[in-house]
NUTORLO-57827 format. One record per residue (C-alpha): residue number from 1; residue in three letters; x, y, z. Coordinates in steps of 0.1 Angstrom, whole numbers, plus 5000, padded with zeros to 4 digits. Example, Ala and Ser with C-alpha at 12.3 -4.5 7.8 and 13.67 -1.06 7.14 Angstrom:
# residues 2
[1; "ALA"; [5123; 4955; 5078]] [2; "SER"; [5137; 4989; 5071]] 
***
This chain:
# residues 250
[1; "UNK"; [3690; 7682; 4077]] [2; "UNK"; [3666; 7708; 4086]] [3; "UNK"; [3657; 7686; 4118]] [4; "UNK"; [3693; 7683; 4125]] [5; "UNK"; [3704; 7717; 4122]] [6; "UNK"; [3667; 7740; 4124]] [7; "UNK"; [3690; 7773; 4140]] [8; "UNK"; [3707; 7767; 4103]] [9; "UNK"; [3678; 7766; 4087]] [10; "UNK"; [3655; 7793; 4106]] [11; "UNK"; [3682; 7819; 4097]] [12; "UNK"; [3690; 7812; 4063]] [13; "UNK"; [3666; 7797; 4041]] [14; "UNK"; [3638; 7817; 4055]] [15; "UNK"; [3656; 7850; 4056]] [16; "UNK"; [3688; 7855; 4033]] [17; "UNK"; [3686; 7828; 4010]] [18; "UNK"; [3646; 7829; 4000]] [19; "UNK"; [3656; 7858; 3973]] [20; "UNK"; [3682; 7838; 3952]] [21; "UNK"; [3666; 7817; 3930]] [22; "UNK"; [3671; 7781; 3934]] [23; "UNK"; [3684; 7785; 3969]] [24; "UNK"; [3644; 7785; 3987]] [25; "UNK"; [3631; 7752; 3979]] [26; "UNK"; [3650; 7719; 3980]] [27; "UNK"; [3625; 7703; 3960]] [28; "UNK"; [3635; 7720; 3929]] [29; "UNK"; [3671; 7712; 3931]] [30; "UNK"; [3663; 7674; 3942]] [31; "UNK"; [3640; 7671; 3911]] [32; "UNK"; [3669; 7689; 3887]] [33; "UNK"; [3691; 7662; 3901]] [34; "UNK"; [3665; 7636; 3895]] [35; "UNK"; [3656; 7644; 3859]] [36; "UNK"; [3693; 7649; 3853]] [37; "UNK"; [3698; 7610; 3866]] [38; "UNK"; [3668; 7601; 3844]] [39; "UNK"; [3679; 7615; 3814]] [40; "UNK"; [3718; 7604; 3814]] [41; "UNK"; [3712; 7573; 3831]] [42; "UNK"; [3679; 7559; 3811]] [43; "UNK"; [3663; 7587; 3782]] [44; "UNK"; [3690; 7600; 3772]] [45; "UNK"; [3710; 7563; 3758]] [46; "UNK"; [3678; 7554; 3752]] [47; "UNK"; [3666; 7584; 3730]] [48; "UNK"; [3706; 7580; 3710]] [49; "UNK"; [3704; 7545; 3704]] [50; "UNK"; [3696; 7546; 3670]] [51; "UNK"; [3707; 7579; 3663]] [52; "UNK"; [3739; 7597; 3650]] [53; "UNK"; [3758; 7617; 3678]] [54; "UNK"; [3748; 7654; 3679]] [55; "UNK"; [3777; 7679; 3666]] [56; "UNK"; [3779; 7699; 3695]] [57; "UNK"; [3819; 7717; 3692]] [58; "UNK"; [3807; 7751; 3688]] [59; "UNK"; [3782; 7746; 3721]] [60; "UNK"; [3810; 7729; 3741]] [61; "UNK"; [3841; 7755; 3731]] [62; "UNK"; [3813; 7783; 3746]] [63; "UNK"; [3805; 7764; 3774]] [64; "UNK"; [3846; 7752; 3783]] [65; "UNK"; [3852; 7794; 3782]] [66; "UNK"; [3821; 7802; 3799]] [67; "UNK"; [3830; 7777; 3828]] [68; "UNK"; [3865; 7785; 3825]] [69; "UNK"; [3856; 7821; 3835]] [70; "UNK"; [3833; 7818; 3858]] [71; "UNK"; [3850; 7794; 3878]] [72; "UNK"; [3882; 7817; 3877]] [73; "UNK"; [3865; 7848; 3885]] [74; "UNK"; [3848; 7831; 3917]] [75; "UNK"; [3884; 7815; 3927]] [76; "UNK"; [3900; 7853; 3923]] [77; "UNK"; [3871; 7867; 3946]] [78; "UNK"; [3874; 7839; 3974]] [79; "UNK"; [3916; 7844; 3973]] [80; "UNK"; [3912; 7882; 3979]] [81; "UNK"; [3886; 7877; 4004]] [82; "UNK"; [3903; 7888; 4034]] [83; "UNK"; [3883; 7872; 4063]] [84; "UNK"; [3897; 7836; 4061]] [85; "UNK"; [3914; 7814; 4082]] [86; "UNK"; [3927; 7780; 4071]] [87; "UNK"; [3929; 7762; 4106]] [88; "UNK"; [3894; 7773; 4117]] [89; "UNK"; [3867; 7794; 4103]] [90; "UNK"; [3830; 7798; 4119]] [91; "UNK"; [3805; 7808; 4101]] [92; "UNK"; [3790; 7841; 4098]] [93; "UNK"; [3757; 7844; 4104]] [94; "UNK"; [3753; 7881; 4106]] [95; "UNK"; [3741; 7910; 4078]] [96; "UNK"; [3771; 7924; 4079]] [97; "UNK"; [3795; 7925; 4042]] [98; "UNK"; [3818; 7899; 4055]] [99; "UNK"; [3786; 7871; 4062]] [100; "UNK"; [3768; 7883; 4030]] [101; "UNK"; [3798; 7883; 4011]] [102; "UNK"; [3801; 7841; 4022]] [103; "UNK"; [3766; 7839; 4011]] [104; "UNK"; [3772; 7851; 3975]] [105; "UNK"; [3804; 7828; 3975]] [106; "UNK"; [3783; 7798; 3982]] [107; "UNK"; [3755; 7807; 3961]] [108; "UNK"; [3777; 7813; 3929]] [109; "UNK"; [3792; 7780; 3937]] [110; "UNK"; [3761; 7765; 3940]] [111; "UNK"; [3754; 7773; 3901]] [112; "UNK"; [3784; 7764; 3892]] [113; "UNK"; [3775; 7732; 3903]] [114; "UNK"; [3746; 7732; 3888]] [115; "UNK"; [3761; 7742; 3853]] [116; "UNK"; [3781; 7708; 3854]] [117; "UNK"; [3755; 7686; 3852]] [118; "UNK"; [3759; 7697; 3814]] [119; "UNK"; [3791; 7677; 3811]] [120; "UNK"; [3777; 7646; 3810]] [121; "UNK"; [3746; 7659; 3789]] [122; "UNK"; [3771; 7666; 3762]] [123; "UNK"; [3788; 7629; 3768]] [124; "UNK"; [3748; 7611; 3760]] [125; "UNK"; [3738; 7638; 3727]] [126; "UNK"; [3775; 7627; 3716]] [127; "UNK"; [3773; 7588; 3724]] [128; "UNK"; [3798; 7586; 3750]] [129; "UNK"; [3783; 7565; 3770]] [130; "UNK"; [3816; 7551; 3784]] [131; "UNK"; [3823; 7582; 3801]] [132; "UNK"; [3791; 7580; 3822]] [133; "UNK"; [3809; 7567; 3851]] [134; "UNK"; [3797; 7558; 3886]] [135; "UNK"; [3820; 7586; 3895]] [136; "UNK"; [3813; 7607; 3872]] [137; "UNK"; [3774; 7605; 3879]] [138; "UNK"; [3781; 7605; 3917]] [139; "UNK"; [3803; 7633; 3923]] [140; "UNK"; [3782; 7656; 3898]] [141; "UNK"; [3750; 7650; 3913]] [142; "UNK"; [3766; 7650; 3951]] [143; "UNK"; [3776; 7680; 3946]] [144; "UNK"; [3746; 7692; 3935]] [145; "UNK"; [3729; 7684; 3965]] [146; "UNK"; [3762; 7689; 3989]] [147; "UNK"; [3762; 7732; 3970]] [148; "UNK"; [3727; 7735; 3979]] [149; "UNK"; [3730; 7723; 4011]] [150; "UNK"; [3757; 7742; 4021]] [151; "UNK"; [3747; 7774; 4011]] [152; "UNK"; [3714; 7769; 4034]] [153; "UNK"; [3730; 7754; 4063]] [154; "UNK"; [3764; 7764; 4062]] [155; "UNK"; [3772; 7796; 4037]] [156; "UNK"; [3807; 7800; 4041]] [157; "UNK"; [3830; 7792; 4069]] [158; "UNK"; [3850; 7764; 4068]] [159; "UNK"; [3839; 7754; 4038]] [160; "UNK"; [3849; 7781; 4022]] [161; "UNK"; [3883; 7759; 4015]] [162; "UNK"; [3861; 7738; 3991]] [163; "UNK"; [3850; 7763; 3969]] [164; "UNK"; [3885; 7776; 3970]] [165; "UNK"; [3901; 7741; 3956]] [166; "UNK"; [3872; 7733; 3937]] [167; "UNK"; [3871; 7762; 3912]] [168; "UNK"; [3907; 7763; 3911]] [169; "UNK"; [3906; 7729; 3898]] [170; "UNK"; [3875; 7734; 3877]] [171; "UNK"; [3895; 7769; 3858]] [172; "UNK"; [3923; 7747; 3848]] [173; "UNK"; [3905; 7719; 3839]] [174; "UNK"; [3882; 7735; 3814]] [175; "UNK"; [3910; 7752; 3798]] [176; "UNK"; [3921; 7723; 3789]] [177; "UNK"; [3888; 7711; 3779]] [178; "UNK"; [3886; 7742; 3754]] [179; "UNK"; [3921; 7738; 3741]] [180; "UNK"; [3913; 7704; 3735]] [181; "UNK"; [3876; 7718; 3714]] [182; "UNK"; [3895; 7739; 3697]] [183; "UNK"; [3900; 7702; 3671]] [184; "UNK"; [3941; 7699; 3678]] [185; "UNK"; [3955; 7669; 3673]] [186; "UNK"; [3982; 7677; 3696]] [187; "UNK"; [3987; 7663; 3726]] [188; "UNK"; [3985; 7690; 3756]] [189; "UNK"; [4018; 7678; 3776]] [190; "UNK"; [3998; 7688; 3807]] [191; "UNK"; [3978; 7668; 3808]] [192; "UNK"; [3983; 7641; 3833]] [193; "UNK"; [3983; 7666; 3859]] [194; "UNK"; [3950; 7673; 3861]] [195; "UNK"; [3944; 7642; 3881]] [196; "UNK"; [3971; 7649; 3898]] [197; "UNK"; [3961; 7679; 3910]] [198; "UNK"; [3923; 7665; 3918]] [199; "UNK"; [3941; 7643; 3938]] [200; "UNK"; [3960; 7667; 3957]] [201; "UNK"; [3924; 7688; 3963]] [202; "UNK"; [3908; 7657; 3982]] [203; "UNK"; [3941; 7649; 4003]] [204; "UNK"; [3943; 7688; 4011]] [205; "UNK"; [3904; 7690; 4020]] [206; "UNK"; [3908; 7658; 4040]] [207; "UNK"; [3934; 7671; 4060]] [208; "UNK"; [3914; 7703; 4061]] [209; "UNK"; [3878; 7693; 4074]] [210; "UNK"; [3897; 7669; 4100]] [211; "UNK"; [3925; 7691; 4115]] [212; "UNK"; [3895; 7705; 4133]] [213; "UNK"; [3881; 7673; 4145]] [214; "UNK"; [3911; 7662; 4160]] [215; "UNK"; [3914; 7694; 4182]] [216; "UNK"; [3877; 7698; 4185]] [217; "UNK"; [3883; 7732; 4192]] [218; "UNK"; [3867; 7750; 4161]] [219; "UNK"; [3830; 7771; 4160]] [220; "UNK"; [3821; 7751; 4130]] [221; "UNK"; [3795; 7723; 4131]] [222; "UNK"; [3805; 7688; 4140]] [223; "UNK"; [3783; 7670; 4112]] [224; "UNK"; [3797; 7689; 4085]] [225; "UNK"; [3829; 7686; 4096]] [226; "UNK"; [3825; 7651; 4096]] [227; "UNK"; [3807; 7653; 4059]] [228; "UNK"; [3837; 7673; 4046]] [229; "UNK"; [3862; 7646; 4058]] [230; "UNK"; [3846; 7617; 4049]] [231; "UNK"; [3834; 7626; 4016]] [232; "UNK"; [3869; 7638; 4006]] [233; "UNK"; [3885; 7603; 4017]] [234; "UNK"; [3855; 7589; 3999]] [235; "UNK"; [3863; 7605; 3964]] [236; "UNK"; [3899; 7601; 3972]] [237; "UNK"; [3896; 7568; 3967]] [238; "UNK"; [3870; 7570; 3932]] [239; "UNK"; [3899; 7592; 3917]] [240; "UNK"; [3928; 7573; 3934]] [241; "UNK"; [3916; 7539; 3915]] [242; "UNK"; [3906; 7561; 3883]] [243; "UNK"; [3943; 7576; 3884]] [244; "UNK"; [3955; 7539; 3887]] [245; "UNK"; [3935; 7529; 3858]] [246; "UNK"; [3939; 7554; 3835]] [247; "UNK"; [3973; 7573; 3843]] [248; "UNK"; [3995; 7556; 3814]] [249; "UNK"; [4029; 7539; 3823]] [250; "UNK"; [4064; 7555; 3816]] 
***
């Protein structure tokens, strides 16, 4: 990527980004994502095959708040961010509080990203192996990767409508997830919405990244355009035939 897009890169991981921790060096985030894959793919089943799962409630009711939060907090901020357009958005690349403002948007998102990985952590210490999907796996560690390479090559702009859906999504969901820590045995009659609604995100982002495409008229780059649009149709599909699967039948 940084042969593909080196203005990108010149600009901001050598100059903004190289004080925000995490965000100088791909080679620490590629080898988070790799130990993560290594552990809940191979050590971690491995290391809980002859073992009781961990009691981890109190950890995980902290953690669903925590993300629950955070993700709200960063939602609030981008929705009162008043420098957005939803039919076309270029990226700002200067000093000024607008640009730096898109930075700290993508970085925070970045670590929330980051954060998620502990999700499926918590399904290996508990032996729930069955809910190591290939898209669970996939989209967590993607994203990973697709954060950290948007804050360094594109912080902001466009994709701005990602991290908008995204922690939107994410708020609601780990409320749940906490409601549902908090032991009741009562089912939550929301519940089947939230794929709904995930759903709904990819369709929306689709639509989105390739409004722009089609009138080829936006100040945003062309590859991560095409990125945007094809990895929304992509996942579309993962949840669509999880939705299909799972969603009982009235």
């Amino acid at each position: 990527l940084a042969l593909i897009l080196p203005t990108f890169y010149d600009t901001y991981s050598k100059n903004l980004n190289v004080h925000l921790p995490l965000a100088g060096s791909p080679g620490v985030v590629l080898g988070i994502v790799a130990a993560y894959l290594y552990f809940v793919l191979i050590c971690g089943p491995q290391h809980m095959h002859n073992r009781k799962p961990y009691y981890l409630r109190k950890v995980i009711k902290a953690y669903n708040c925590f993300q629950m939060v955070a993700n709200s907090v960063v939602f609030i901020r981008i929705v009162i961010y008043d420098n957005f357009s939803f039919r076309c958005q270029p990226i700002d690349f200067s000093t000024s509080k607008a640009g730096l403002d898109e930075v700290y948007f993508s970085y925070a998102y970045f670590l929330l990203k980051l954060l998620d990985l502990a999700d499926t952590v918590f399904f290996v210490l508990r032996k729930k192996q069955n809910h190591v999907s290939f898209l669970h796996v996939y989209h967590h560690s993607l994203m990973v990767v697709t954060a950290y390479c948007g804050l360094v090559y594109v912080p902001g702009g466009h994709v701005l409508m990602l991290g908008l859906w995204n922690t939107f999504v994410h708020a609601i969901m780990y409320f749940y997830y906490f409601l549902t820590s908090l032991g009741s045995k009562q089912d939550i009659w929301w519940k089947k919405y939230l794929t709904r609604l995930q759903l709904a995100q990819f369709i929306h982002l689709a639509f989105h990244f390739g409004r722009p495409l089609s009138t080829k008229n936006c100040e945003f780059p062309l590859f991560w355009l095409w990125y945007g649009f094809l990895q929304a149709i992509f996942v579309l599909v993962l949840f669509m035939n999880f939705y299909i699967k799972t969603e009982p039948r009235s």
